[in-house]
N, C-alpha and C positions, 0 to 999 in steps of 0.2 A: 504494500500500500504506500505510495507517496507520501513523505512525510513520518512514515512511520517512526515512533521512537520507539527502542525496548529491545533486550536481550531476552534467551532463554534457554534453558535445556530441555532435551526432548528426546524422545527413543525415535529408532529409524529400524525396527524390527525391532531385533534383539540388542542392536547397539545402540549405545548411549550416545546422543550429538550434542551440540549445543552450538550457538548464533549470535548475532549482533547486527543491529539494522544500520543501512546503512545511515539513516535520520540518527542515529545514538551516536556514531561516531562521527559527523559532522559535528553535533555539539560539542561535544569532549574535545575534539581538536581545535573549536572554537574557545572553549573553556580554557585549555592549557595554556594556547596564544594568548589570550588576553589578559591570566594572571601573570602572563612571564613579562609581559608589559608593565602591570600593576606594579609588581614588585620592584623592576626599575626605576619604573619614572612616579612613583607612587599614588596613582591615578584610580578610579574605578571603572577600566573598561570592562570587566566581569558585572558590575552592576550593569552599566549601560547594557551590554550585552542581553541578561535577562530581561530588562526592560523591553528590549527589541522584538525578541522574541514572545514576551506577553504580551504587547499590541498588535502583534501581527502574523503570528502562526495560527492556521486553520487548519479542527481534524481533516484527513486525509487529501491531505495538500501538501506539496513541496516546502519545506522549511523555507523561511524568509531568509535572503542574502544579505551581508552585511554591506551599506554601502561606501561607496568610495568616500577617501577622506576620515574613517570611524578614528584609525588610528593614525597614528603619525610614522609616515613610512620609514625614516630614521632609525626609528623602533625598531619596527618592524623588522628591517634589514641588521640589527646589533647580531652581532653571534653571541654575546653572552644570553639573548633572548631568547635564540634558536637551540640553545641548548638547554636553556630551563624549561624551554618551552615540550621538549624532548622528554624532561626528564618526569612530568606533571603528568603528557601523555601514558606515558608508560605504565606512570601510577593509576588513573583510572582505566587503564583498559587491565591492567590487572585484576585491579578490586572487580569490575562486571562481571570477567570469564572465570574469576574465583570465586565469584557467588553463584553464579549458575552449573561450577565445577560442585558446587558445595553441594546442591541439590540433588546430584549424583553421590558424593559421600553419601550422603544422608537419607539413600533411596527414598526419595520422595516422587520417583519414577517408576514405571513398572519394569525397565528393564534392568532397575539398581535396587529394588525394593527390599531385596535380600539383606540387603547391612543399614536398614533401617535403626534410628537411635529410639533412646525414650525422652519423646518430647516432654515428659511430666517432672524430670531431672532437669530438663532443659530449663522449665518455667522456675524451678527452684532455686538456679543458679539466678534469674534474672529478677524472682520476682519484690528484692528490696530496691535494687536501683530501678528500676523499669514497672511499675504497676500497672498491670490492667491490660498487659500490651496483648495487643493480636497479630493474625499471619504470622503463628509459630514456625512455618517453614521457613521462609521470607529472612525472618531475626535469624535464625540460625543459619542459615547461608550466607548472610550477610559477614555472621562471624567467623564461618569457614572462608569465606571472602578476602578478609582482613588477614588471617593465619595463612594466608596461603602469599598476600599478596609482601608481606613483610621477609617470609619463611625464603621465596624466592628470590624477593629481594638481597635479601641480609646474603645471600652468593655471589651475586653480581659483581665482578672487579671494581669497579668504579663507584659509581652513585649509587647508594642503597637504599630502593624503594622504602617509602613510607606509606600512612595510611592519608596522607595528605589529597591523593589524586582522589580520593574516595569522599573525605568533606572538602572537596571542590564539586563534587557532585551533587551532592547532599544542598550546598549552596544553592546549587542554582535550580531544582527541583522543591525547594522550601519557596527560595523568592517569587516561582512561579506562581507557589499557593498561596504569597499573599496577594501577589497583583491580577489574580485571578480568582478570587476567592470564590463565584458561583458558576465556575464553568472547568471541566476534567478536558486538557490539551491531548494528552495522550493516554488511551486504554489502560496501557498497563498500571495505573496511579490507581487503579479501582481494586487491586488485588493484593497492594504493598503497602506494608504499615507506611504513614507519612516520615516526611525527611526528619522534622522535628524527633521523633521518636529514632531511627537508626541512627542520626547523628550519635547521640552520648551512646549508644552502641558500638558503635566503630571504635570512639575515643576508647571505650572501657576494655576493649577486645585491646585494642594495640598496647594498651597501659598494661593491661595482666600479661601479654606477648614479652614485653620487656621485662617485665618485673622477675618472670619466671626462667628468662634467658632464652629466650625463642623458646619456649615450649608452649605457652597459651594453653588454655582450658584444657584437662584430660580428657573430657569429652569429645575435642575436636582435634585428637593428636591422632593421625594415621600412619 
C-alpha cells in the first residue's frame, strides 16, 4: 500500500520471515538525517520534520517529501553529519528487525510457537514500573528488540549501537499523537501499546542490559 508504515514478522509456510515497509524506512532515514543535523547545529529539524508529516500524510498515500530549502545544504553535505547520521540509522533499523526478531523468540507465531515464554512472568517483571500496560507481545518484543539491538551492537569494531535509534522512534510516533490526536496515520498504531508507554520500556531494558553487563533480563537471554 503506498504510504505504508510498519514492520513485521510472519511465517511463509513453515518458515519464519519478517519485513519493513518501505514508508518505515523512508522515515527512519529521514529521522536519522535530521537528528545528525540537530545535534550539530542545535536546531529542531526532527521537530519540524514531525510536524511535516502530521499536516500532510494521508492513509494510503505516498509519504509527503521534504521540501527544498528544509535544511541547510552545508549541513547537509558535513561528513561528520553523514556519519552520525549513519550511525542513528543503524540504530533504528536494528531496534525494528529486533522487535519483530523478538516475536519469533517468543513464538508468538505459529511457525515459532514452540518456545513460546510465560507472558504472566513477563507482567510480573513489568508490572511496578509499567501498570496496567497492554499488547503483552508488542512490550516484550520490544525488549527483545533492545537486547538484541545493544547485544549486536556492543561487537561492532567501531560505534557501539545504543538504544538511542529506538527513542528516536518512539519520538516521532509520540509527536504524531499529539499533533494528531483524533485521527490513526498509520494501521499498525491500533495494535501497539502507545510510544509514551514503550519509551520508559526501552530506557528500562537498556539500563538493566548494562547494569547486568550485556546480559539483560533472564527471561530474554537466548
Amino acid at each position: 500500500t503506498p504510504g505504508e508504515v510498519n514492520a513485521f514478522a510472519s511465517c511463509s509456510g513453515a518458515s519464519p520471515a519478517m519485513a519493513i515497509t518501505d514508508g518505515l524506512l523512508q522515515i527512519e532515514s529521514q529521522l536519522a538525517r535530521f537528528r545528525a543535523i540537530d545535534e550539530l547545529a542545535g536546531s529542531n529539524k526532527v521537530g519540524d520534520y514531525i510536524a511535516l508529516i502530521a499536516r500532510n500524510a494521508r492513509p494510503k498515500q505516498a509519504l509527503p517529501e521534504v521540501p527544498a530549502g528544509f535544511v541547510d545544504a552545508r549541513l547537509d553535505l558535513d561528513p561528520r553529519k553523514g556519519t552520525r547520521q549513519y550511525q542513528l540509522l543503524d540504530e533504528q533499523l536494528a531496534f525494528v528487525m529486533g522487535h519483530e526478531l523478538g516475536h519469533h523468540y517468543l513464538g508468538h507465531l505459529p511457525c515459532t510457537a514452540a518456545s513460546a515464554i510465560n507472558l504472566a512472568q513477563l507482567g510480573g517483571l513489568l508490572a511496578n514500573a509499567v501498570p496496567a500496560f497492554n499488547q503483552p507481545n508488542e512490550v516484550a518484543a520490544d525488549m527483545v528488540g533492545i537486547n538484541n539491538t545493544l547485544t549486536m551492537g556492543a561487537r561492532r569494531p567501531d560505534y557501539h549501537l545504543t538504544e538511542g535509534g529506538a527513542l528516536l522512534t518512539m519520538q516521532f510516533f509520540a509527536g504524531l499523537d499529539q499533533l494528531t490526536p483524533a485521527d490513526i496515520l498509520f494501521g499498525f498504531e491500533r495494535d501497539h501499546p502507545p510510544p509514551q508507554l514503550r519509551t520508559p520500556i526501552i530506557q528500562q531494558t537498556a539500563a538493566n542490559w548494562r547494569a547486568t553487563g550485556g546480559v539483560g533480563l533472564p527471561i530474554l537471554s537466548f
